[in-house]
C-alpha positions in Angstrom: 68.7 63.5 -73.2 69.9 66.9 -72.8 71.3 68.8 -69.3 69.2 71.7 -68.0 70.3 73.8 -65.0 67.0 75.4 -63.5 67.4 78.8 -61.2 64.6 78.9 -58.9 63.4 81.8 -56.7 60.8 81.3 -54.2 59.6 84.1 -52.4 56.8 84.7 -49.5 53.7 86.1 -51.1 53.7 90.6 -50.8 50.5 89.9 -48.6 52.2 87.6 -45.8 53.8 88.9 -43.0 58.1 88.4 -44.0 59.2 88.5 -40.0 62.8 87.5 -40.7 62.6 90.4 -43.8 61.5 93.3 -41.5 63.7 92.3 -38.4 66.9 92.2 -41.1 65.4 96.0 -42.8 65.4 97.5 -38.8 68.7 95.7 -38.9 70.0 97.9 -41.8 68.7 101.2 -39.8 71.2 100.1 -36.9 73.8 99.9 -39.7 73.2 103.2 -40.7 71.5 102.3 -43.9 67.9 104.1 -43.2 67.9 103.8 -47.1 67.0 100.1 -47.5 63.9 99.2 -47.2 61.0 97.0 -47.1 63.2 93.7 -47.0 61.8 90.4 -48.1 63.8 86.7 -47.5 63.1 83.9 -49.4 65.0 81.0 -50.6 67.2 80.2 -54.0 67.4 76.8 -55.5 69.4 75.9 -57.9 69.2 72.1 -59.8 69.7 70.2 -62.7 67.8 68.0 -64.5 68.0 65.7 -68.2 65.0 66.0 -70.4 64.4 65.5 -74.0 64.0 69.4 -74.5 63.3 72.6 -73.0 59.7 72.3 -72.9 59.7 69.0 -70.9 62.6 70.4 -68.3 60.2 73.0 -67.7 57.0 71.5 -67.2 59.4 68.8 -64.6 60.8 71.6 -62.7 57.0 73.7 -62.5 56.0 70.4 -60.9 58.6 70.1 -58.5 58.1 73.7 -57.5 54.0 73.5 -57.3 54.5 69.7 -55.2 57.7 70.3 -53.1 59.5 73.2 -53.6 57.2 76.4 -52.5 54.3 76.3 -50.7 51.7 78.2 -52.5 49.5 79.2 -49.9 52.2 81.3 -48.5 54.8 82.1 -51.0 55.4 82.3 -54.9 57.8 81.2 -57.2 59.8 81.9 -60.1 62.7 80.3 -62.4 64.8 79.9 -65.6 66.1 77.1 -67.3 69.0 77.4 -69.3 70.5 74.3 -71.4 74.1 73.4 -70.1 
């Protein structure tokens, strides 16, 4: 078995409504930083995992992210595994 660390970013989908991402880009307007823009929150996960190679850690972690991780009605996901 072989050690994988998996970098996850799930993000809400570009056509849901990010409240916590627009109150944080009026924030940045109050800071003086009129320049930043269009602001979108989502969450990073980070995990490791033992598989017999890359393409088995990879299909594991897709499920985790399609069954637990994101919810796909409302956001999207993305990740990298890298052997460690």
């Amino acid at each position: 078995m072989t050690k994988f660390q998996a970098e996850i970013d799930v993000m809400p989908k570009k056509e849901i409504l990010d409240p916590q991402g627009k109150a944080v880009t009026g924030s940045m307007k109050n800071l003086g930083l009129d320049e930043i823009q269009n602001i979108r929150i989502g969450k990073h996960i980070s995990l490791q995992i033992e598989a017999d190679n890359a393409e088995t850690a990879k299909a594991k972690v897709e499920l985790a992210c399609k069954n637990l991780l994101a919810n796909l009605i409302m956001e999207s996901y993305s990740f990298k595994i890298e052997q460690i």
